[in-house]
C-alpha positions as CSV (number, residue, x, y, z in Angstrom):
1,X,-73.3,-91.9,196.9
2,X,-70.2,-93.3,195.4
3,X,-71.6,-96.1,194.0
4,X,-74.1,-94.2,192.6
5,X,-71.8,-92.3,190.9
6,X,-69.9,-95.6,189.8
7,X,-73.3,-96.8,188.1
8,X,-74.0,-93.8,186.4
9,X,-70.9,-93.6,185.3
10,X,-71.1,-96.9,183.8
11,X,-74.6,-96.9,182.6
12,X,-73.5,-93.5,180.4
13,X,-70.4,-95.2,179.0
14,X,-72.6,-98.4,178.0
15,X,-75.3,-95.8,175.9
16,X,-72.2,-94.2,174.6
17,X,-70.7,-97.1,173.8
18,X,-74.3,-98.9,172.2
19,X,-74.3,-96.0,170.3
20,X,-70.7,-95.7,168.4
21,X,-71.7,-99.7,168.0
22,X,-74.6,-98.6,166.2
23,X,-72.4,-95.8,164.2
24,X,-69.7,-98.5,163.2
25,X,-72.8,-101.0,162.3
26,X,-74.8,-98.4,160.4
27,X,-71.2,-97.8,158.6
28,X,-70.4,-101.6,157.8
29,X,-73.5,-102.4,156.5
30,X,-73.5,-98.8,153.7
31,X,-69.9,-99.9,152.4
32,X,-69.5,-103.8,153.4
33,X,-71.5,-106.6,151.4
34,X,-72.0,-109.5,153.8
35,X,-73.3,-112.9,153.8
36,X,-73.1,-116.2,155.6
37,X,-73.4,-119.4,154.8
38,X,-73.8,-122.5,156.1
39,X,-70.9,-125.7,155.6
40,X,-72.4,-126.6,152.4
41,X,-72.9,-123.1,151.1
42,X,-76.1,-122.4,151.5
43,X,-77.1,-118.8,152.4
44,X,-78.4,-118.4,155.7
45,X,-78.1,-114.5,155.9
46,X,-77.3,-111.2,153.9
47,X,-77.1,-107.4,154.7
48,X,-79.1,-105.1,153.0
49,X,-76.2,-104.0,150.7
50,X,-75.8,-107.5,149.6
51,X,-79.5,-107.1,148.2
52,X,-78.7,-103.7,146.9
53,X,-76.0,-104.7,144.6
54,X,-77.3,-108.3,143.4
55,X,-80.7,-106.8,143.0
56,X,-82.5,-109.4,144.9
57,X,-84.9,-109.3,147.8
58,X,-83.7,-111.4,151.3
59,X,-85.8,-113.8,150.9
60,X,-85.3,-114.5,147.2
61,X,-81.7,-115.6,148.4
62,X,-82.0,-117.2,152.1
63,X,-82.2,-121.1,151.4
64,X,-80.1,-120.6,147.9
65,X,-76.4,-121.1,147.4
66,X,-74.0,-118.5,145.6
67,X,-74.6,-120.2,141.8
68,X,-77.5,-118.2,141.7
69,X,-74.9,-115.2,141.3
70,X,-72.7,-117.2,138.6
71,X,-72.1,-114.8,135.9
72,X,-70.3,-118.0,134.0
73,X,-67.3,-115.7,134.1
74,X,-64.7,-117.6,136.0
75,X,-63.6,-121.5,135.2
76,X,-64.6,-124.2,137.3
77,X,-60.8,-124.5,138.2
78,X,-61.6,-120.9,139.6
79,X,-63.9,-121.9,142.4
80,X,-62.9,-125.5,142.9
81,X,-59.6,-123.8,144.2
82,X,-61.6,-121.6,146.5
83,X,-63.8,-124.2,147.8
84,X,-60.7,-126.2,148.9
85,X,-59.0,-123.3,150.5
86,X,-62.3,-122.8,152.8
87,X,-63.1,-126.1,153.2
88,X,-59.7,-126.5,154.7
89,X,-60.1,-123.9,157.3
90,X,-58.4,-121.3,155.6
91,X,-59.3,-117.7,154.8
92,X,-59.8,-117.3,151.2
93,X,-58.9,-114.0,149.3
94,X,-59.7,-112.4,145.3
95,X,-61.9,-110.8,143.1
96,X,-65.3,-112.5,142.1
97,X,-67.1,-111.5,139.1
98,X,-71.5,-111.9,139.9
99,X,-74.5,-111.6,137.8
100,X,-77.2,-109.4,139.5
101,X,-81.1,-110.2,138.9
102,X,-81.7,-108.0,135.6
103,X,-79.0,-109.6,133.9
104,X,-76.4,-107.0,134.9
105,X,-72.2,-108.1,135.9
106,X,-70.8,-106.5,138.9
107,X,-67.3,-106.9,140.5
108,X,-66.4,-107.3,144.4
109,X,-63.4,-107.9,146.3
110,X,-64.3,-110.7,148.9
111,X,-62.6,-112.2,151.5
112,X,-64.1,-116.0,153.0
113,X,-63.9,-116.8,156.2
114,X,-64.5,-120.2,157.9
115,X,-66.0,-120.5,161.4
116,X,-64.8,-124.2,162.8
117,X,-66.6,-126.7,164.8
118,X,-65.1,-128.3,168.2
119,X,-63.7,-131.1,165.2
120,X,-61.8,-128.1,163.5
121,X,-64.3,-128.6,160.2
122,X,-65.9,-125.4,158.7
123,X,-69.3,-125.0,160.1
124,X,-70.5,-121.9,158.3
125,X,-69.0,-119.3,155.9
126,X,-68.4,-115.4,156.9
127,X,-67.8,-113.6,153.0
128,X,-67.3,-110.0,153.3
129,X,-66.7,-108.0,150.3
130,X,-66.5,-104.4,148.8
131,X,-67.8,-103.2,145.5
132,X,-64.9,-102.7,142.7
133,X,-67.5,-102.6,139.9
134,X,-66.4,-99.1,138.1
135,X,-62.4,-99.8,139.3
136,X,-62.6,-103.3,137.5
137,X,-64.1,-101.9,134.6
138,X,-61.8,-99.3,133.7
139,X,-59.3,-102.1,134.3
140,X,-60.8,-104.2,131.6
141,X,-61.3,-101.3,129.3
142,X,-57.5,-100.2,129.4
143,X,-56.3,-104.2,128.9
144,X,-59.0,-104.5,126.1
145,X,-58.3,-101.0,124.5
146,X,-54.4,-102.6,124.2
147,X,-54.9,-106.0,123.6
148,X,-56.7,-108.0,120.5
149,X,-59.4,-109.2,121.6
150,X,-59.4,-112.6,119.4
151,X,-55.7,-113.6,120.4
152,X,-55.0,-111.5,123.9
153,X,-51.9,-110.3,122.3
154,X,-51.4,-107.0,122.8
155,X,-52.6,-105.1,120.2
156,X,-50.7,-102.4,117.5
157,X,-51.8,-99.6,119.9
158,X,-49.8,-101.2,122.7
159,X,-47.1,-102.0,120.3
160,X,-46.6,-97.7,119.2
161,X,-46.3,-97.8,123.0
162,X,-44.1,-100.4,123.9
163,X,-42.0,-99.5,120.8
164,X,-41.8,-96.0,121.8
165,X,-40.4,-96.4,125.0
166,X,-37.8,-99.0,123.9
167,X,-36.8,-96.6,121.6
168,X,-35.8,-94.4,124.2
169,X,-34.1,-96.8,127.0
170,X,-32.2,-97.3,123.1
171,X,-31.2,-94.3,122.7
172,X,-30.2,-93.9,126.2
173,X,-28.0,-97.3,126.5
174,X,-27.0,-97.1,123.0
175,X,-28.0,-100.4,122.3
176,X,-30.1,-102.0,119.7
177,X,-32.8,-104.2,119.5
178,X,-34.9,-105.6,116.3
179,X,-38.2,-105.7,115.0
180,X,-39.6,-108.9,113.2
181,X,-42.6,-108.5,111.1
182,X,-44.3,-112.0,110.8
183,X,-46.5,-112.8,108.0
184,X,-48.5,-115.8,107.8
185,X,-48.3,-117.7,104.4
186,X,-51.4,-118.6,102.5
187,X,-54.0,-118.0,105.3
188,X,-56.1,-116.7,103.3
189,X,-56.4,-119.9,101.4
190,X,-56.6,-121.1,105.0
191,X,-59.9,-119.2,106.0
192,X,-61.5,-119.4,102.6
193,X,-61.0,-123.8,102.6
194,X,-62.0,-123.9,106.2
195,X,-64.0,-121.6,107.4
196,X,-63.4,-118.4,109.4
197,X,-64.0,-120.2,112.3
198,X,-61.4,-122.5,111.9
199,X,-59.3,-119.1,110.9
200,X,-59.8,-117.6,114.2
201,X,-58.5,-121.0,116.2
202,X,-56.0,-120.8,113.9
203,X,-54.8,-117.5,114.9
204,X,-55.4,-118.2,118.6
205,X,-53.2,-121.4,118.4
206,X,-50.5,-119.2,116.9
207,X,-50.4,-116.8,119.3
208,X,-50.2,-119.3,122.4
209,X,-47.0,-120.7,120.3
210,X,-45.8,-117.4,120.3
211,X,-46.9,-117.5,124.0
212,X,-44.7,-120.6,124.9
213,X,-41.6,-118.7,123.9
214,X,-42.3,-115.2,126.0
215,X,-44.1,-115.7,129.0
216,X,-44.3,-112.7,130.0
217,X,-47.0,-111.6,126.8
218,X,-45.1,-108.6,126.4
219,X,-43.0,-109.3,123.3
220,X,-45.4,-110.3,120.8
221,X,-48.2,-108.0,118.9
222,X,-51.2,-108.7,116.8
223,X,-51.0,-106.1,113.9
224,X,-54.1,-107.3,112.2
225,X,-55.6,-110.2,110.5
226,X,-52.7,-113.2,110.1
227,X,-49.3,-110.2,110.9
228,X,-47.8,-110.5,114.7
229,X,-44.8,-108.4,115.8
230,X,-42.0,-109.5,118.1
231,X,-39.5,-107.7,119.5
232,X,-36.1,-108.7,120.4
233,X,-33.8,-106.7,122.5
234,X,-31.1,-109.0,122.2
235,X,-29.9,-109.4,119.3
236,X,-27.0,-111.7,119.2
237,X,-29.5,-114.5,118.7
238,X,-31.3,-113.0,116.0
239,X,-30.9,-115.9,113.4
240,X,-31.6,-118.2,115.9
241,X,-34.7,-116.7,117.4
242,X,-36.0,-116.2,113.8
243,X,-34.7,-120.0,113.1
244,X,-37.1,-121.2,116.0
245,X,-40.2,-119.0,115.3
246,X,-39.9,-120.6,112.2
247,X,-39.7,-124.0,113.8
248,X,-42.2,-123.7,115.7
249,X,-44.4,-123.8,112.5
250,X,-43.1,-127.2,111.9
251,X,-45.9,-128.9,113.9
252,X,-49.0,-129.6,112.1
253,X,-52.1,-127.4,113.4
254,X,-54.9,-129.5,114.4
255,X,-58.7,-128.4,114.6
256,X,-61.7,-131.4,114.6
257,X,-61.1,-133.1,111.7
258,X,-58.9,-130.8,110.1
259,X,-54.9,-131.3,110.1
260,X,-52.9,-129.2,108.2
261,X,-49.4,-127.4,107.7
262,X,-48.3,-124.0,107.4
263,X,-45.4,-121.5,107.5
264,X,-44.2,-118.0,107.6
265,X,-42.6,-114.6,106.4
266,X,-39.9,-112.4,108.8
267,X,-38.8,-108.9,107.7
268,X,-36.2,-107.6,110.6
269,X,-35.5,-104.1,111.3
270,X,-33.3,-102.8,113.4
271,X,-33.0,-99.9,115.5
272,X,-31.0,-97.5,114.6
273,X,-29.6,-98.8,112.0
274,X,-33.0,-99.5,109.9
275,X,-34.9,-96.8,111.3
276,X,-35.3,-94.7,114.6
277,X,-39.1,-94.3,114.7
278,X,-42.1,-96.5,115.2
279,X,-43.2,-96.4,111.1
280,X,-39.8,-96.4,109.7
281,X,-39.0,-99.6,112.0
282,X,-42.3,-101.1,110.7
283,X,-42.2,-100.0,107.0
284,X,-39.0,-101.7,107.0
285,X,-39.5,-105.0,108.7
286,X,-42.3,-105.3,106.2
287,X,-40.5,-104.7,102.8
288,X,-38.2,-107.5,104.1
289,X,-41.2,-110.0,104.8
290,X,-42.3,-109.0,101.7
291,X,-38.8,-110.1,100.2
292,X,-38.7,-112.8,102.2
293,X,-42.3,-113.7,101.5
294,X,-41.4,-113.9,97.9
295,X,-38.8,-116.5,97.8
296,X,-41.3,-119.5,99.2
297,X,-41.6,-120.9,102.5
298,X,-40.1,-120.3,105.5
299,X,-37.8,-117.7,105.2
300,X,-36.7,-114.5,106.9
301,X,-35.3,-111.2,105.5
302,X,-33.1,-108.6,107.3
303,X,-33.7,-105.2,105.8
304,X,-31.4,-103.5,103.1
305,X,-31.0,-100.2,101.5
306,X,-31.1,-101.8,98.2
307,X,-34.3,-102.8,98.7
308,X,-35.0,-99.2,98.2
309,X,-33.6,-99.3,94.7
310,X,-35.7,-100.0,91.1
311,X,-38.3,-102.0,93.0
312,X,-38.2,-99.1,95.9
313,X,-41.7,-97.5,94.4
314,X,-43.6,-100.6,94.4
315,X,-42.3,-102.3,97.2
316,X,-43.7,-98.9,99.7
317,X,-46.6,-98.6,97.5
318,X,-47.5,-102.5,98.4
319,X,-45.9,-101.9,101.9
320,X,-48.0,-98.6,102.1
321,X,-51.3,-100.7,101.3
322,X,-51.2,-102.8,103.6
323,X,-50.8,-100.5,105.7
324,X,-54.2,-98.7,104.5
325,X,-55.7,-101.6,104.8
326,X,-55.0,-102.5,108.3
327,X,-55.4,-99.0,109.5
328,X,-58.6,-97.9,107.6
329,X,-57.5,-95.3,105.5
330,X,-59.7,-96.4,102.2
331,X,-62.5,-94.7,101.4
332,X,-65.6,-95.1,99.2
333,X,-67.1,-92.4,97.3
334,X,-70.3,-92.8,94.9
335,X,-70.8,-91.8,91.8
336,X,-74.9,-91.4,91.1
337,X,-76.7,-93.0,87.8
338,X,-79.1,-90.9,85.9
339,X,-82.3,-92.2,84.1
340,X,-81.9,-90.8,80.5
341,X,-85.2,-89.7,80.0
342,X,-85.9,-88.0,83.1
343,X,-82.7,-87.1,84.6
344,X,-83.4,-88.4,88.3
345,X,-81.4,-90.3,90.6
346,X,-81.7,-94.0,89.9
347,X,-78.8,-95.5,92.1
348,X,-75.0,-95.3,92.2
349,X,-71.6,-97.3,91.7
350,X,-69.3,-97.7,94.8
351,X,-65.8,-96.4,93.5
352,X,-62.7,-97.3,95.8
353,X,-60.5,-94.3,96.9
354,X,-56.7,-93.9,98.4
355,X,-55.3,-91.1,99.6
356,X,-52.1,-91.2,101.6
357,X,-50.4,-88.8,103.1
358,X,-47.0,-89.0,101.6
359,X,-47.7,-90.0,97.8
360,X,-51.2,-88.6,97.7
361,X,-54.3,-89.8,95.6
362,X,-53.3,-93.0,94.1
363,X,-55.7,-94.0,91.2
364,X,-57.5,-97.7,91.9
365,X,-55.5,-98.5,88.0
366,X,-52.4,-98.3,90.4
367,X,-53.5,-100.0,93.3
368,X,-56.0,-102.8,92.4
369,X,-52.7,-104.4,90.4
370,X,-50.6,-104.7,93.6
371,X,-53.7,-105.8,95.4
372,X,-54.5,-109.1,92.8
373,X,-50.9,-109.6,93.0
374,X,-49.9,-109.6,96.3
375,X,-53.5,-111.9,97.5
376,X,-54.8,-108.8,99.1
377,X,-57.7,-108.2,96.5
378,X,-60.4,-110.4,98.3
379,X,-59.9,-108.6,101.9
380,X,-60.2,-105.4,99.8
381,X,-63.3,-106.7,98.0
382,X,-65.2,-107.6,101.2
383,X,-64.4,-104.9,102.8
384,X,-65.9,-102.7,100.1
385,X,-69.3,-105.0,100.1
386,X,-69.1,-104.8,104.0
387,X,-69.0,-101.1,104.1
388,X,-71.3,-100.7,101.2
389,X,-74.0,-102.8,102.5
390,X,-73.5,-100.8,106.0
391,X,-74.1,-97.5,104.4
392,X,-76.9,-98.8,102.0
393,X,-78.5,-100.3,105.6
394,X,-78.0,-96.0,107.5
395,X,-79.8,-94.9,103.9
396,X,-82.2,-97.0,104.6
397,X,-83.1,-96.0,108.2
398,X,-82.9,-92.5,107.1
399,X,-85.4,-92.3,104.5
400,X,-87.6,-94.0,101.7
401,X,-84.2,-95.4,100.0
402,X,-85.5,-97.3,96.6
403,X,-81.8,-96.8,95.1
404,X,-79.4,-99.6,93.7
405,X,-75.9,-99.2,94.5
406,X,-73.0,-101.2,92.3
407,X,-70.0,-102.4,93.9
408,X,-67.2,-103.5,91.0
409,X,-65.4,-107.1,91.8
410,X,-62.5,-108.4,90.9
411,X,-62.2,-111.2,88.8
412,X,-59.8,-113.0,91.0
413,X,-62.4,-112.1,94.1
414,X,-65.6,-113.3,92.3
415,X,-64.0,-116.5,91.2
416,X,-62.8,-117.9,94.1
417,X,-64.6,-120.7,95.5
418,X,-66.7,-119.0,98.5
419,X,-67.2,-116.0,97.3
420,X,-70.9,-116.5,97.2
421,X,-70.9,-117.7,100.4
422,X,-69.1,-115.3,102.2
423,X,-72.0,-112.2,100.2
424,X,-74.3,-114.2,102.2
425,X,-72.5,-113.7,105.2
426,X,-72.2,-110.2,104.5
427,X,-76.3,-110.1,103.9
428,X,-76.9,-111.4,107.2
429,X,-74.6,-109.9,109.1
430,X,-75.6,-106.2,107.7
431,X,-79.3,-106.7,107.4
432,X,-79.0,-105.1,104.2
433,X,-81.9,-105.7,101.4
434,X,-80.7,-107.5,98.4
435,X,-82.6,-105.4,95.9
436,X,-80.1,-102.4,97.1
437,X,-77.3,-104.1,96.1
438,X,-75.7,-104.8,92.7
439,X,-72.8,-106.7,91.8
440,X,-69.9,-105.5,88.6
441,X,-68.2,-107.9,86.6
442,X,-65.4,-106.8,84.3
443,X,-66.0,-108.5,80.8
444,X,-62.3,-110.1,81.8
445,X,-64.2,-112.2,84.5
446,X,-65.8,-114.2,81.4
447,X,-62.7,-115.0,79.8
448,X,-62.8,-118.5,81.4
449,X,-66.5,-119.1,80.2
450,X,-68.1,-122.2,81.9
451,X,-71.1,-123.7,83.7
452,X,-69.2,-122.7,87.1
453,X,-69.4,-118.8,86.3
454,X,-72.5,-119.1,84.7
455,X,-73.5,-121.2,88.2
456,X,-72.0,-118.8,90.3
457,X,-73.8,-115.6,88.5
458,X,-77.3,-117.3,88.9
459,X,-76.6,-118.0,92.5
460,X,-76.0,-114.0,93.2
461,X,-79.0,-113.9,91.2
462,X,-80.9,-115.7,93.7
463,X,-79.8,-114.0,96.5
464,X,-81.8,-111.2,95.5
465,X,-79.0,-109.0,93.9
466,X,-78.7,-107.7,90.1
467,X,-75.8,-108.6,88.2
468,X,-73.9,-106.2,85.5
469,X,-70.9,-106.4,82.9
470,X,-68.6,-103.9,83.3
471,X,-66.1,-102.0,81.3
472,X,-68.4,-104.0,78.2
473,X,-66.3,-103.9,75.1
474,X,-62.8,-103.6,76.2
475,X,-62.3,-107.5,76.9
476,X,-62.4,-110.8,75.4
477,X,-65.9,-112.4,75.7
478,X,-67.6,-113.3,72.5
479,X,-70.8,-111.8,71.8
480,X,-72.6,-115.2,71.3
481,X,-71.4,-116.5,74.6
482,X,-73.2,-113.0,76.2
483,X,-76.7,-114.5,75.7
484,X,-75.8,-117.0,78.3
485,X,-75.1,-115.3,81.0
486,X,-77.6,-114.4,83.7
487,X,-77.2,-110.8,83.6
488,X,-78.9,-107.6,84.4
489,X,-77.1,-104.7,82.8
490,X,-74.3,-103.7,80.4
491,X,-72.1,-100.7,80.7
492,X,-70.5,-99.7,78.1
493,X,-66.9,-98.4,78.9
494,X,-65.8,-94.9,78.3
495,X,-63.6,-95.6,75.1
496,X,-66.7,-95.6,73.5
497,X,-68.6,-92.9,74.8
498,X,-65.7,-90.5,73.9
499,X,-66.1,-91.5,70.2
500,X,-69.6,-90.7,70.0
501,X,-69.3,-87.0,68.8
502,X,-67.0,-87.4,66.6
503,X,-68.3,-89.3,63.8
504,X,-70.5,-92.0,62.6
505,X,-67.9,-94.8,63.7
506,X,-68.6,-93.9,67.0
507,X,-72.3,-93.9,67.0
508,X,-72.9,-96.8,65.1
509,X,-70.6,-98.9,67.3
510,X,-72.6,-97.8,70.2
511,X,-76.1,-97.9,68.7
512,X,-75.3,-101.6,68.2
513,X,-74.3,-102.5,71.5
514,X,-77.4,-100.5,72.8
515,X,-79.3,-102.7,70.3
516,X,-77.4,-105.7,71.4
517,X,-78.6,-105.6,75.1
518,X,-82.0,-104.6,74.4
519,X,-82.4,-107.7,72.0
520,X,-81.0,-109.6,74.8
521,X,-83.4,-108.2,77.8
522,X,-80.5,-105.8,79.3
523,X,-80.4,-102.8,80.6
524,X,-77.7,-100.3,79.2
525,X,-75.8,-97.9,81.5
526,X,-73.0,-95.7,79.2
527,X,-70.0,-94.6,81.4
528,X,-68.4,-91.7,81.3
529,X,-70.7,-89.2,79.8
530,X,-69.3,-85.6,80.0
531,X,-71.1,-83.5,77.6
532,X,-74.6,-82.5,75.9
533,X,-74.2,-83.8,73.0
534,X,-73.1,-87.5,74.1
535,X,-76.4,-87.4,76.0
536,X,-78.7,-86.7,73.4
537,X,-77.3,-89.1,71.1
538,X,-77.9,-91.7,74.1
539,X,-81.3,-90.8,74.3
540,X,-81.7,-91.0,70.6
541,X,-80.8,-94.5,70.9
542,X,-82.6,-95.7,74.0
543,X,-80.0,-96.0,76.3
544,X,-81.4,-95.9,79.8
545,X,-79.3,-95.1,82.3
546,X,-75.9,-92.8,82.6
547,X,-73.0,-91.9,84.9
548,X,-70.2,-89.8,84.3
549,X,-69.1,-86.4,85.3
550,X,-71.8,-84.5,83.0
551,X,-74.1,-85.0,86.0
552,X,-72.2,-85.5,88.7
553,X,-68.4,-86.6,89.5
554,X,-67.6,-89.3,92.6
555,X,-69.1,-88.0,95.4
556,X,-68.3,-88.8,99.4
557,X,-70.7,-90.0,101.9
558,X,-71.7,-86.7,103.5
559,X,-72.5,-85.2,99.9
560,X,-74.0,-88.5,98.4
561,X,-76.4,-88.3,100.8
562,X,-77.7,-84.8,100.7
563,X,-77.9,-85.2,97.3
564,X,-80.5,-88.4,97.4
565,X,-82.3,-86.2,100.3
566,X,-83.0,-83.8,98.0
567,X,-83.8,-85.7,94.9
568,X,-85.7,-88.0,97.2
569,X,-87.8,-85.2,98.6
570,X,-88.7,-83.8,95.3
């Protein structure tokens, strides 16, 4: 009787037991991704959560090895080191980034672990491993929402941060610490010789120099474009950090074939003394690279109140620019052209705006100066063609858009040697169609007539685009040289719409340069026009087209576009 007791008793704590077994297998195989292997790597088995998450049936992985989940991720260096771990008998540990079936990356935490032979060789591989897919991603997103993505420094968001936060460990020590505001010199000159590409190795080459002096990656700061930040909490060796940065640029930079030199800029704040906030700090270090930027070389500048004297306004207004242009903050409005005789909507000129927040709107008259002088006018330029040609490509997909919208160059910007090829660039990288776009030429472009410029003209030409004179009238150009450019239209300037009404002068003046194009096979578009009575005399004489506040004055995106959506609807 007892020992039937005994076996029953054992028989009901095997089922019990079989079943919990079952529980905990049930359980692995939900949260644990298994696989094993054989000494070579060869899959022999998987769980059904292993399928699940790669997206592959059993059989379409028993027989294959783990390359078949490469997502091309990780170096070679990566899993060489893992293979040699295992392959020695030891357990290997880390994060392993795989490419499922339908293309898709997903993230697991695995841990290897060998199974040894009687020789004490691995004879087959255990891998267990847990999903970290959505952990790993907010991971990345975080490190890629502070760091630039071209260089891996972190970025100026990480920088308000960081500089934030050493402000107040500052304020609490009272200590100090300075700002450096690093400007590469002639890098434009560098990108437009040699190609962006080169530009971006460029850039990544810097910042791994600027790597070898903080390894940590927590000192340096990509700004934008070819301007890093470093910060330097100890400054007693302020001259001679800034005196080694500026080594460091001693050794050529070396790309392919292409060898070549270069040096840079250092404005210095320092806190409190030049400024106890993130902008003031910054505003600051950058008036002094600006200083220091002007004298040649390799230089560096500490800040000084007397930099804030006579040359105060246009040292923040360039400072303040830059700044614009790095952050985003200009803006392009549109100004519609009229048809003469019917009064519709037959395009539009791009017109650059600034409005800051301090000084208010500054007119383009102010601006565009600082900009040709201080070398920022071509990144200004493309970025108006850029962002024109994107919102030309969103009219497009929103309706019929048979429209022709102007965007005014510089005469710098349009003669420097790659101009043309970097419009192209723009084309195909914006999808845009040529016959939407339309280039401006001040007259003062022409003042260096030659084959080049005439070359250069026929070239846009070809691209598809029009071609106009702007401003016509108020520059140098001779009249007999106008018959040999490639042009499309002439606008004449303002000056001379305004004496229109008031007298025969006027009108005759413009009557002839109406005449003038039309003899010539150009289009006329007056500037400008404000009133009645300047419009009928325009239509007297033939002149097609008009802009000017009569019809319409600058308009933004939001109301450029209800406009064409009702004119086009009509």
């Amino acid at each position: 009787m007892i020992n039937k007791d005994i076996q029953s008793t054992e028989t009901s704590l095997m089922e019990h037991t079989y079943e919990e077994l079952q529980d905990i297998k049930t359980a692995i195989d939900e949260a644990v991704i298994m696989a094993v292997t054989d000494s070579k790597g060869i899959i022999t088995a998987v769980n059904d959560r292993f399928c699940e998450i790669s997206k592959y049936r059993r059989e379409e992985l028993i027989g294959q090895n783990h390359r078949i989940l490469n997502s091309k991720f990780h170096t070679k260096e990566f899993f060489k080191t893992m293979w040699k771990t295992i392959g020695s008998g030891q357990t290997w540990n880390g994060e392993i980034c795989n490419r499922a079936k339908d293309g898709s990356l997903y993230w697991v935490q695995t841990t290897i672990v060998p199974f040894l032979n009687e020789m004490g060789k691995p004879k087959q591989y255990i891998s267990i491993r847990t999903d970290i897919t959505e952990q790993k991603n907010i991971q990345m997103l975080t490190h890629f929402a502070n760091h630039d993505v071209l260089t891996g420094l972190p970025n100026r968001r990480y920088l308000s941060q960081k500089l934030n936060m050493l402000i107040e460990k500052s304020k609490e020590n009272q200590s100090k610490f300075a700002l450096f505001f690093i400007d590469i010199n002639r890098f434009r000159h560098i990108n437009d010789a040699l190609g962006h590409n080169v530009g971006d190795l460029f850039l990544i080459e810097v910042a791994q120099r600027f790597k070898s002096i903080d390894k940590t990656g927590n000192s340096f700061y990509r700004l934008n474009g070819d301007e890093f930040v470093f910060l330097l909490e100890d400054i007693s060796i302020l001259s001679e950090m800034a005196t080694k940065l500026m080594k460091m640029f001693e050794q050529p930079y070396v790309f392919n074939k292409y060898e070549f030199y270069s040096t840079i800029s250092i404005g210095i704040s320092i806190f409190p003394k030049h400024g106890n906030d993130v902008d003031s700090l910054l505003v600051n270090a950058d008036m002094a690279m600006y200083v220091a930027k002007n004298r040649k070389g390799n230089q560096y500048e500490i800040f000084k109140k007397v930099m804030k004297g006579k040359n105060d306004h246009i040292l923040i207004l360039e400072s303040k620019l830059r700044n614009a242009i790095r952050e985003s903050l200009l803006e392009i409005h549109y100004q519609p052209k009229m048809d003469v005789k019917t009064e519709l909507l037959i395009g539009m000129e791009a017109l650059l705006r600034w409005n800051d927040e301090e000084l208010g709107h500054i007119p383009p008259n102010d601006f565009i100066p600082f900009a040709e002088e201080c070398g920022l006018i071509n990144e200004i330029g493309e970025w108006v063609l850029k962002t024109t040609a994107i919102q030309i490509k969103e009219w497009e997909k929103q309706f019929n858009f048979n429209l022709r919208v102007a965007v005014n160059i510089s005469p710098l910007h349009f003669k420097e040697p790659n101009f043309v090829a970097r419009l192209v660039e723009i084309l195909e990288e914006t999808k845009v169609k040529p016959e939407h776009l339309e280039i401006e030429i001040t007259e003062m472009s022409m003042m260096d007539y030659n084959d080049d410029l005439i070359n250069k003209i026929q070239e846009v030409k070809e691209l598809g685009l029009t071609v106009a004179i702007d401003d016509f009238g108020t520059g140098y150009s001779s009249l007999g040289y106008l018959k040999e450019f490639p042009v499309d239209t002439l606008k004449i300037d303002r000056t001379f719409i305004v004496n229109i009404s008031e007298g025969e002068s006027g009108i005759a003046m413009v009557a002839a340069i109406i005449a003038l194009a039309h003899a010539l096979k150009l289009k006329v578009v007056a500037e400008g026009v404000e009133t009645i009575e300047e419009m009928e005399i325009l239509k007297q004489y033939n002149c097609e087209y008009v802009q000017g506040y009569y019809f319409s004055k600058p308009l933004n995106v939001i109301d450029i576009t209800k406009k064409m959506q009702s004119e086009l609807s009509e």
